[in-house]
C-alpha positions as CSV (number, residue, x, y, z in Angstrom):
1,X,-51.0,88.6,-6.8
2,X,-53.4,87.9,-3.8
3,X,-55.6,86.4,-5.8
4,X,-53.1,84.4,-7.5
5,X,-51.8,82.9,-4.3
6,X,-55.7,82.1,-3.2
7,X,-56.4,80.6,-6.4
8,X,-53.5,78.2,-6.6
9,X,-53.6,77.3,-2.6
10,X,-57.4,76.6,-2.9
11,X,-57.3,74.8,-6.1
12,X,-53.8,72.3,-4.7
13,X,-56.3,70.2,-2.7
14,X,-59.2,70.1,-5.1
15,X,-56.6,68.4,-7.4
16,X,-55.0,65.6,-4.9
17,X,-58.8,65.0,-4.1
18,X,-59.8,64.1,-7.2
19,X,-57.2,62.1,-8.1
20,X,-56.9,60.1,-5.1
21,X,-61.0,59.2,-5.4
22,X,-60.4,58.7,-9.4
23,X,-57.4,56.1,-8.3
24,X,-58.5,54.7,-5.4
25,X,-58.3,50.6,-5.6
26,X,-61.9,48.8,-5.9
27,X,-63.1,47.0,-2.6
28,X,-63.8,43.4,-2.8
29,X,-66.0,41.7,-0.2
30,X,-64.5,38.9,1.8
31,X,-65.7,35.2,0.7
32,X,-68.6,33.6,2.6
33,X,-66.5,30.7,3.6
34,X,-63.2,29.4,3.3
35,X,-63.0,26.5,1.2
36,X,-60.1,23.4,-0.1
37,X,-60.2,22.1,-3.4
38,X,-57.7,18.6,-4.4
39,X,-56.6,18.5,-7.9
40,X,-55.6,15.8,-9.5
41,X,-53.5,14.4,-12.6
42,X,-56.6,13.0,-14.9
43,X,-60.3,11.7,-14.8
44,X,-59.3,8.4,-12.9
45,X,-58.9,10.9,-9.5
46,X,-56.0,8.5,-8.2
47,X,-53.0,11.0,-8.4
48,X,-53.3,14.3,-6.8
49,X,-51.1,16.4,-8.3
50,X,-52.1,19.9,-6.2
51,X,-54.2,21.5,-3.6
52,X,-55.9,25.0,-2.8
53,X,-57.2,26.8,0.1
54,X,-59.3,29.9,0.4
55,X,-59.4,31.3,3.3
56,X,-62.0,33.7,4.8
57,X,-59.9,37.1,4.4
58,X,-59.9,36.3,0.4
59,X,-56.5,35.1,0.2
60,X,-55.9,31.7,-1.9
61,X,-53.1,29.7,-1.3
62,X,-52.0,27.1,-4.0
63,X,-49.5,24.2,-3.6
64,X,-48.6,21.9,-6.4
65,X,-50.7,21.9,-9.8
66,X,-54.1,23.5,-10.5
67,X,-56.1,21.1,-12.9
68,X,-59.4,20.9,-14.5
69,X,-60.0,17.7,-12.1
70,X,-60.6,18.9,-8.8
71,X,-62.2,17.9,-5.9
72,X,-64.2,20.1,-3.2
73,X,-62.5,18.9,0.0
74,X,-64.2,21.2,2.5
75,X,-65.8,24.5,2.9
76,X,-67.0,26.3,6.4
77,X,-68.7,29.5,7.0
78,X,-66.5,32.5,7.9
């Protein structure tokens, strides 16, 4: 029974181990730099119709439209 009780309180935390490391969430590096983009309605580049930001912890913030026509508004190192 001893060896029961060893065998199942040893082998608990082998088992939580391996399935927090096969689970675990991949790590992503942070950008380079934190960039805008302005998007706009067609070719002609007269009607902007959205914006973007990136910022240097990774996180993209969108207001308005994303389109095909964009514009690189700014980007600085982090």
């Amino acid at each position: 029974m001893k060896r029961l009780l060893l065998g199942v309180v040893l082998a608990v935390p082998a088992f939580v181990g391996l399935g927090t490391s096969t689970y675990a969430p991949k790590a992503e590096a942070a950008p380079a730099q934190s960039c805008e983009w302005d998007y706009f309605s067609d070719d002609t580049y007269s009607e902007m119709v959205g914006n973007e930001t990136q910022t240097c912890s990774g996180r993209r913030y969108l207001s308005g439209v994303r389109t095909s026509y964009s514009r690189l508004v700014f980007c600085f190192p982090c």
